[in-house]
Structures are given as C-alpha cells and as structure tokens.
C-alpha positions in Angstrom: 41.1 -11.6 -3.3 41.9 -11.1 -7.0 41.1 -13.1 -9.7 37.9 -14.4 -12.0 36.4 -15.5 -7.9 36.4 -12.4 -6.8 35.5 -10.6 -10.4 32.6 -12.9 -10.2 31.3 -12.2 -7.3 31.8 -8.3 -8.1 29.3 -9.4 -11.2 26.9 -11.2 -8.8 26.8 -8.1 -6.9 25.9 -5.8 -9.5 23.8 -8.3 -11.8 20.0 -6.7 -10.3 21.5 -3.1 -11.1 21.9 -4.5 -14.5 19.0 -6.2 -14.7 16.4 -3.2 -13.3 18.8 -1.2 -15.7 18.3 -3.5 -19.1 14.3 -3.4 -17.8 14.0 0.4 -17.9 15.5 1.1 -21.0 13.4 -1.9 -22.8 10.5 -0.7 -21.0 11.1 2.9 -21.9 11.3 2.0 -25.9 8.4 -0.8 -25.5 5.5 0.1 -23.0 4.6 3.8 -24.5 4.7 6.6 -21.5 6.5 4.5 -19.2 8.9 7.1 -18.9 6.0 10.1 -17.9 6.0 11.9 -14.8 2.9 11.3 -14.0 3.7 7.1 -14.5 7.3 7.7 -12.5 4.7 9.0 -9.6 2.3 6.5 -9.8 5.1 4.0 -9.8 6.7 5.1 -6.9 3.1 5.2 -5.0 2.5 1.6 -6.4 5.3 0.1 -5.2 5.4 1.9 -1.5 3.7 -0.7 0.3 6.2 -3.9 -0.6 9.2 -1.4 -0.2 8.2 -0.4 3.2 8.0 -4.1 4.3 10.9 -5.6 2.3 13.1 -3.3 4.7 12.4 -5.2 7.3 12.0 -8.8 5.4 15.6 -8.1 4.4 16.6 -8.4 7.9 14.6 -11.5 8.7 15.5 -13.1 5.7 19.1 -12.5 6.4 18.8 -14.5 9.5 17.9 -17.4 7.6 13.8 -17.1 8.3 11.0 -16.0 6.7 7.5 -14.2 7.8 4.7 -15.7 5.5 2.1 -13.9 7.8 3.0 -10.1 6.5 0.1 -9.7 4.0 -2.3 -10.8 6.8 -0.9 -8.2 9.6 -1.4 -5.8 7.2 -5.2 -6.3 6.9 -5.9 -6.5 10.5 -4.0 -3.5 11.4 -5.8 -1.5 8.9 -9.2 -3.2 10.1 -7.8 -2.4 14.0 -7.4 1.3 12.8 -10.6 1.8 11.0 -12.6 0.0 13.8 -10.8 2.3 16.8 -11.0 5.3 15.2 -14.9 4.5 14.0 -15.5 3.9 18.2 -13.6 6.5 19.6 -13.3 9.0 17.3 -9.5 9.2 17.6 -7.1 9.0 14.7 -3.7 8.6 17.0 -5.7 6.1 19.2 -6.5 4.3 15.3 -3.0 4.6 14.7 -1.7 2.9 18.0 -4.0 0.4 17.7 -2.6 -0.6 14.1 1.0 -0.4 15.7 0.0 -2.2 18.4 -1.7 -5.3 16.8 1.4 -5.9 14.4 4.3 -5.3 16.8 2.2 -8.4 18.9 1.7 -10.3 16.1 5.6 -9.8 15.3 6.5 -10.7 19.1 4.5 -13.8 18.9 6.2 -14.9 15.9 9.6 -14.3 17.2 8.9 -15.8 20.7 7.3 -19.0 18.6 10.4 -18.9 15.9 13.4 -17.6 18.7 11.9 -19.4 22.1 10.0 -22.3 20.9 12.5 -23.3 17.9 9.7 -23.8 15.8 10.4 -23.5 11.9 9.5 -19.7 10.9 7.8 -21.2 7.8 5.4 -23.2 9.5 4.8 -20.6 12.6 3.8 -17.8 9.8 2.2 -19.4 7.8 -0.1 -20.7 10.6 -0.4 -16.7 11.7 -0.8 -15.8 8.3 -4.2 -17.9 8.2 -5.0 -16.9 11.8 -4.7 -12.7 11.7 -6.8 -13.1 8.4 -9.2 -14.7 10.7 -8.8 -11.8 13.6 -9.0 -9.3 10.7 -12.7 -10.7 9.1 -14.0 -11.4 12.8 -12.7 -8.2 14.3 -14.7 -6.2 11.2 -17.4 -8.4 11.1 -16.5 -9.6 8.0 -16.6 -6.6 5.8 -15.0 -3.4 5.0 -14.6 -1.0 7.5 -15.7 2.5 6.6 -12.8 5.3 8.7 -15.1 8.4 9.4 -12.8 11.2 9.5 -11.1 12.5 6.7 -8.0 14.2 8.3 -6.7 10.1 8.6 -7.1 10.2 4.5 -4.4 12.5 4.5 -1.6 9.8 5.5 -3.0 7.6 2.5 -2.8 10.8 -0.1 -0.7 13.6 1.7 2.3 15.1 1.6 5.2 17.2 0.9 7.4 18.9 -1.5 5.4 17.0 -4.0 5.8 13.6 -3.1 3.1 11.6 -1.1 3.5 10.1 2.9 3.4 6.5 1.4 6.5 7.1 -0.6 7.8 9.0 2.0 7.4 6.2 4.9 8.9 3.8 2.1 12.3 6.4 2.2 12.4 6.5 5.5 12.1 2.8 6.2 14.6 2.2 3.3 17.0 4.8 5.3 16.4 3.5 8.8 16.9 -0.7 8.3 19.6 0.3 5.4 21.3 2.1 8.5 20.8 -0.1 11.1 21.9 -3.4 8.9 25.2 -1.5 7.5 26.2 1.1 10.6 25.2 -1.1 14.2 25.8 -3.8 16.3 22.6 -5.5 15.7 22.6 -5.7 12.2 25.8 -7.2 12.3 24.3 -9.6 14.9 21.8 -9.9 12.5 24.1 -11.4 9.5 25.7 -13.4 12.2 23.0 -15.7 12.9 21.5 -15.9 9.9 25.4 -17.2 8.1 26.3 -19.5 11.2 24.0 -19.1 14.3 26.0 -21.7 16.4 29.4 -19.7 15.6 27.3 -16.6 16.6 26.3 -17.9 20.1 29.8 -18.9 20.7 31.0 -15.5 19.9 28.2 -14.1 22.2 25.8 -12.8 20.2 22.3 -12.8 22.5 20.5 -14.7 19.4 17.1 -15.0 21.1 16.8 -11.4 21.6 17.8 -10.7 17.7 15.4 -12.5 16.3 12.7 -11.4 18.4 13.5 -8.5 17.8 13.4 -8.6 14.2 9.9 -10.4 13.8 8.6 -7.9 16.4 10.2 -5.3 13.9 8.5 -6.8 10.6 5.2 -7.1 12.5 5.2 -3.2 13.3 6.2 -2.4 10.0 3.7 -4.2 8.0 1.6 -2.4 11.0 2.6 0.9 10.1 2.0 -0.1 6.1 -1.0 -1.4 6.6 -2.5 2.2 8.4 -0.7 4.0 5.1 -3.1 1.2 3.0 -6.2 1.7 4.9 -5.8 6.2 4.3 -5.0 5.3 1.0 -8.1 3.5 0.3 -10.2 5.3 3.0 -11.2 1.9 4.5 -10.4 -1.0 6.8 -10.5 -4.1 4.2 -10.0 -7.6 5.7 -9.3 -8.7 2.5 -6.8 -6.5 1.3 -3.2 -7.4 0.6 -3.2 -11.4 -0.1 -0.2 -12.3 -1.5 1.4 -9.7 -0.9 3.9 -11.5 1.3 5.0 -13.2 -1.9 5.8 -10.2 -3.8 8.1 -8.6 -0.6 9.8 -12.0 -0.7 10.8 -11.5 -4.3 11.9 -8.5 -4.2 14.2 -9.0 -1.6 16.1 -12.4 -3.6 15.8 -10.3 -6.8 17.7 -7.7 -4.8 20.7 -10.6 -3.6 18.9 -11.3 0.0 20.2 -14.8 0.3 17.9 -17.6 1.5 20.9 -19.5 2.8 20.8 -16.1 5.7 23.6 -13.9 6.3 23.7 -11.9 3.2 21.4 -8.6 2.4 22.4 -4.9 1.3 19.6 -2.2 1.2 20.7 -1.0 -2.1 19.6 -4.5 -3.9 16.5 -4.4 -1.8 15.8 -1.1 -3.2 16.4 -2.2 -6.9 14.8 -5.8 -6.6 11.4 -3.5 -4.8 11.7 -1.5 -8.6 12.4 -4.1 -10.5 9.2 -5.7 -9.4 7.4 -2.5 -9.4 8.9 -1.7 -13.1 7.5 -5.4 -14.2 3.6 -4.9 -12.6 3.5 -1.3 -14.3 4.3 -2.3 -17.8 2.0 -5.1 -17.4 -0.7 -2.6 -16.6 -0.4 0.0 -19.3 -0.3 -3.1 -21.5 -3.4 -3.9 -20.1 -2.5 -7.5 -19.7 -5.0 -9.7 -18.2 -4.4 -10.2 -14.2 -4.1 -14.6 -15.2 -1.0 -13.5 -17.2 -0.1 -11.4 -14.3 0.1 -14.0 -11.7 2.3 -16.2 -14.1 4.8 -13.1 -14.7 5.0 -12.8 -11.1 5.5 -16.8 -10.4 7.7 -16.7 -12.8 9.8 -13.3 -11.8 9.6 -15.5 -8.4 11.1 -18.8 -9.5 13.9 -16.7 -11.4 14.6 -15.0 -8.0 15.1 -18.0 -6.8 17.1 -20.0 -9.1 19.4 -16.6 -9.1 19.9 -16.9 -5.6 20.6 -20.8 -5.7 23.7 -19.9 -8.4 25.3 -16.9 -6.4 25.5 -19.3 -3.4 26.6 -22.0 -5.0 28.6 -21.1 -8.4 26.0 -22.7 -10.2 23.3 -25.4 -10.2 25.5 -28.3 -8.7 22.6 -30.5 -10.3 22.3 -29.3 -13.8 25.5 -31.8 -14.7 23.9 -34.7 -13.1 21.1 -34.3 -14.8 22.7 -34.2 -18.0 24.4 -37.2 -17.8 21.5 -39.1 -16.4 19.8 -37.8 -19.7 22.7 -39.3 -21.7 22.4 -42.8 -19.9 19.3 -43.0 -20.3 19.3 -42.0 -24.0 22.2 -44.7 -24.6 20.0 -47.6 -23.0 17.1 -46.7 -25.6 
C-alpha cells in the first residue's frame, strides 16, 4: 500500500517516538539536571514498576479488555510476602506466596472475563475493591514490617550497576515483546482482541488465551508488587492506588489500541518513558502533587483522544459538532 494512507499510518506509528523525543530535548533545556546520571538512574528505577506491568497490560489490552484490579494485586502480594516471610522465616516461601496470590487473582479474572462473559471492566474493577480489602484484612490493616534484610536486596540490588527493579522491568519488556511479536499465542492474542468471532472460526482456543493472559497480568503485578515491598522494606496495603491508571496510559500513549488487536512493545516501552519523563520533571520542579494529578488526567485524556484518531482518521464527531454550532448560531 502506497500513498498519503499508508504514509499516514507510517506517521501514526512513529508519532510517540516523536513525542518522548520532542519531550527530552524540551525537558533537557527546561527542567535543570534532567539530563544527570544520577536523574537518568533514578528515572529508570521510578518508572520500573508501571513498565513491568504495562508488558503484560499490553497484551490484555490488545485483546480488547482491561484489568482495573492491578494496583490492588500489587498491594496484597507485597502484604502476602511480608506476612509469610514474618511467620516463617522464609524469603522464597514470601516470594511464592506473592506469586501465588496474583497468578489466582489473574485466574479469577480470566475465568470471570473468558468463562462467565462478564465485561473485564466491571469484573476488575470489582477485584480491584476486593484484593484491597484481602490486602488491609490479611495485614491487619497496617504496614507490614519484612524481618530479614537479604529480601531488601531485590528492592535495592543488583548488577553491573543497574538495580533488580530495572532489571525485572528489561526482562519483562524482552519476554511479552517476544512472545507478542515471535509466537503463536501472541498472535492468537491480536486475533481476538481485532475480531474474536473471526478468531473462533479460524480455531483459535479463545477461552484459554484470555485466561491465560489475566492469569499472566495477575502474576506480573505479583512479581512487581514483591520488587515494591524490598524496595520499601515493607508490606503496605495501601501502596500503589492508581497505579492501574498510569499502566493504562502508558500503554495508549505507546499505540495499544482500545479497539484490541493492535500493540508493539517498542511503543509500550516509549509511552512507559514518556510517562516517566513527565512525573520526573514535575518533581524536580517541585510542583505540587494537585497539579500532578491534573497533568496525569490530562496526559490520560490525550492518550486517549490519540488513540480515538489513529483508529478512526479522525474525530468522526468534531464536523458534527461544528455545524450544530453554526445552526444554532444562525437561529440566535
């Protein structure tokens, strides 16, 4: 296909490259140090936890869903960690048991979404509410102190310089960015989310993909919640609220369609620093956290309005509500 389509679309592609690109380099002249090593670091450490779980929301909201409960799982898992390791003494049994609780809260949102046909929106957003509720009643309500320090070492560890979170955020990056782009699965997984009843005709075992992928969020945001909970020393069933938000954004800002069936890892990866980029300056400008949440809102609606014209050319609506304007105006 040749042509100002297909140049277009070439543009669509390459518009949150642009974007993250335009936002460094007026960042990098406006905010002072942005450019610092040691703010590049703390960057990349800030912004570990929503890429490690927008691998993973990429895939789920490529199949035309969406996990609302993700924030939540990763509370409880931390809590479920801190509280096993606290009775048994064991950090691997801690881990397992942070694995364990989100890969079940995953399967029960899959089995709900997949089995039951129940809207993911309204099935996470209920489980979002209830594993909040697990996480304060399973630690009484508090924070949960970890006693032993070798678990601190996944939150502030690591290797060749750079730290396990960012680390676990390459590797999950790497793994879903393989799995979506080089198997069968992920192409199941596009598939269903761009025409589910033309994928069940062609054979695609649907139930079993999207079980699979909420099982796969759920142990994720498991796996980032134990990384949160070293980082910070502590189960906290309060930690991460909103956090699901913030994935979500950085998927659409990275061209994860919310019409399903389209998602690349590489705009994941640039939405995830675009976000991260925007939260930083706003810290080292020190501007207050109501400003904050309007930013984000905002970087939010723009995400989504951007995804709105790359499906559909445009904003079939703005012309209609033009003219109405005009009508209206001549009536007066």
């Amino acid at each position: 296909m040749t042509g100002p389509r297909w140049n277009g679309r070439r543009m669509g592609r390459a518009g949150p490259l642009i974007a993250l690109a335009v936002l460094l380099a007026a960042l990098s002249l406006l905010v002072p140090d942005f450019l610092s090593f040691r703010n590049i670091g703390g960057l990349l450490l800030s912004v570990s936890l929503v890429g490690t779980i927008a691998a993973t929301m990429m895939l789920v909201l490529a199949m035309r869903e969406v996990d609302l409960s993700v924030g939540s799982i990763v509370a409880l898992s931390g809590v479920l960690a801190a509280v096993t390791i606290g009775a048994t003494g064991s950090v691997a049994l801690g881990i397992l048991a942070g694995l364990a609780g989100g890969a079940a809260v995953g399967l029960v949102n899959g089995i709900l979404v997949a089995g039951f046909r129940v809207n993911s929106l309204i099935v996470t957003l209920a489980m979002m509410e209830i594993v909040r509720g697990l996480a304060f009643l399973t630690s009484g309500g508090q924070s949960v102190s970890i006693p032993a320090e070798r678990f601190y070492a996944l939150g502030s560890g690591g290797v060749l310089g750079i730290g396990w979170p960012i680390w676990v955020m390459l590797a999950s990056f790497a793994l879903f960015g393989w799995i979506l782009n080089r198997t069968v699965f992920g192409r199941n997984v596009l598939a269903v989310g761009g025409n589910a009843e033309a994928a069940r005709l062609a054979g695609v075992p649907i139930l079993r993909v999207r079980i699979a992928v909420f099982t796969a969020q759920g142990l994720v945001a498991g796996l980032a919640g134990i990384i949160l909970a070293a980082r910070i020393t502590s189960g906290q069933p309060n930690t991460s609220i909103g956090l699901e938000l913030a994935v979500i954004s950085a998927c659409v800002l990275g061209g994860v369609s919310l019409s399903g069936g389209v998602a690349t890892i590489a705009g994941v990866i640039v939405g995830v620093f675009i976000m991260g980029a925007a939260q930083n300056a706003l810290n080292l400008l020190n501007i207050p956290t109501f400003y904050q949440y309007v930013v984000r809102g905002g970087i939010l609606l723009a995400a989504v309005v951007a995804d709105r014209m790359r499906q559909g050319g445009g904003l079939p609506a703005l012309p209609l509500l033009t003219r109405g304007l005009r009508r209206s105006a001549s009536h007066v």
